[in-house]
C-alpha positions in Angstrom: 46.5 -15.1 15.4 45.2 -11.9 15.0 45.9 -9.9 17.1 47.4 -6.6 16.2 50.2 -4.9 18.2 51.2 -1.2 17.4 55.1 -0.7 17.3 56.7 2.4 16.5 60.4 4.3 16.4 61.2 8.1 16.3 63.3 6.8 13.6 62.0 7.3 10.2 64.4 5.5 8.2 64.0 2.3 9.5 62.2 -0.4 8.0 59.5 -2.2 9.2 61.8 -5.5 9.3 64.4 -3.7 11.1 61.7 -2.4 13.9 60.5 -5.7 14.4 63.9 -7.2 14.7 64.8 -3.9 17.4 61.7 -5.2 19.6 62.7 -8.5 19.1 66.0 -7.9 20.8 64.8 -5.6 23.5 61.7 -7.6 24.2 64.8 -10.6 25.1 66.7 -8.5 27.3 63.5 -7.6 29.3 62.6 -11.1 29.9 65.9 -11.7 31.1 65.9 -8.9 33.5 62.2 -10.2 34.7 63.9 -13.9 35.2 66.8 -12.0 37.2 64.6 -10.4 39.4 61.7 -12.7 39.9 63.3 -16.0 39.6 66.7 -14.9 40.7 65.4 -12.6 43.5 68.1 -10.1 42.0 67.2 -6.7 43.5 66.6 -8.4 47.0 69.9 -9.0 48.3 70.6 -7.3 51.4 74.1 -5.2 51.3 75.4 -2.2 52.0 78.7 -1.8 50.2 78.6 -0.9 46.1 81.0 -3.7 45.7 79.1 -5.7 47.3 76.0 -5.0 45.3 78.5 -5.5 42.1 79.4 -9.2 43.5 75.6 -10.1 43.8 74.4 -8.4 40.6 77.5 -10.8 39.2 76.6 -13.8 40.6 72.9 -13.7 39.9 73.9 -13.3 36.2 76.5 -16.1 36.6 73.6 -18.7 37.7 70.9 -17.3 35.3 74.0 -18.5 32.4 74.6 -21.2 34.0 71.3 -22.5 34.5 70.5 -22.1 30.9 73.8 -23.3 29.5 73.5 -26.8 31.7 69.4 -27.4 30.3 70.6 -26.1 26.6 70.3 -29.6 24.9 67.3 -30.4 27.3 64.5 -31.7 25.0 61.1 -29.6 26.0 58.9 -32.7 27.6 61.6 -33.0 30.5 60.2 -29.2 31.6 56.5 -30.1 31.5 56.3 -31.6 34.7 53.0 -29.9 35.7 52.2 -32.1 38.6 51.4 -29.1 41.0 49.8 -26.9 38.4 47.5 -29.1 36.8 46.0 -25.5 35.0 49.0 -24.6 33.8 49.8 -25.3 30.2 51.6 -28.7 28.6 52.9 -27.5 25.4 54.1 -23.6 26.7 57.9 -23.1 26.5 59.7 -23.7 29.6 60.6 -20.8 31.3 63.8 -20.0 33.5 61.9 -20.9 36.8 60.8 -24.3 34.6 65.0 -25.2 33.5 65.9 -23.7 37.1 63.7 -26.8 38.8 64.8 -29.2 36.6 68.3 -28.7 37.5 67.6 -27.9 41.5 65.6 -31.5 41.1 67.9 -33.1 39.0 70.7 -32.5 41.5 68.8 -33.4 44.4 67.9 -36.5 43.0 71.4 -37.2 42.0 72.5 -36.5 45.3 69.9 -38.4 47.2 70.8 -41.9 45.3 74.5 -41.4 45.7 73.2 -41.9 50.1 70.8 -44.8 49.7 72.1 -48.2 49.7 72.9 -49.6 45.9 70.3 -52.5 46.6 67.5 -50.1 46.4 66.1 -49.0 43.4 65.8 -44.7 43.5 62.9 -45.2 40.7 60.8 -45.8 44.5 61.8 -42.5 46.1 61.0 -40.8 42.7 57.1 -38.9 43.9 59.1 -38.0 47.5 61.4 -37.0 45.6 59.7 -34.5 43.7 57.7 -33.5 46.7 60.8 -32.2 48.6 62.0 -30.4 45.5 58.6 -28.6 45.7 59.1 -27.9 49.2 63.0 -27.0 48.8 61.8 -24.2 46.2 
């Protein structure tokens, strides 16, 4: 598009493929660690003990997999619900905050029609719906 971006390495026999592919690589593990901490709210928890810290460092990795294992097959249109950021957007990938509401809504939806009474249809409840998943997170 461009624009031009300067990459280097104290590494003189590397190729310019193989740099590209090194920043490729850590560029991912930096946006996971951003997801961990801004979506996750890794870094936040409130403990004392190391172990303790281990067990939430643990789990916050646990959900961030999980999330992204259970919206794998997800085609990208199910994420680009930008009702409350009408700025925002359409075609941008989803991010993990994006797959992380689908789920949390997804579930909530689930479990709200499993309470109501099988003669009425859920497709009604589906704007409240998405209103108290707003308000839920």
């Amino acid at each position: 598009d461009g624009t031009w971006v300067p990459l280097m390495s104290t590494n003189t026999e590397l190729s310019v493929q193989e740099i590209l592919e090194s920043y490729a690589v850590r560029f991912g593990i930096e946006e996971v660690f951003k997801d961990l901490k801004e979506v996750g709210g890794w870094g936040k928890q409130e403990v004392r003990l190391l172990e303790s810290n281990e067990a939430a460092t643990t789990l916050n990795m646990l959900l961030y997999n999980a999330v992204e294992l259970a919206t794998w097959n997800v085609e990208q249109n199910k994420f680009n619900n930008r009702i409350f950021a009408p700025w925002d957007d359409q075609t941008r990938r989803p991010s993990h905050a994006d797959k992380r509401n689908l789920l949390r809504h997804t579930i909530l939806k689930k479990e709200f029609c499993k309470a109501l009474p099988k003669d009425i249809k859920p497709e009604i409840f589906e704007s409240p719906l998405i209103w108290l998943g707003q308000l839920a997170g």
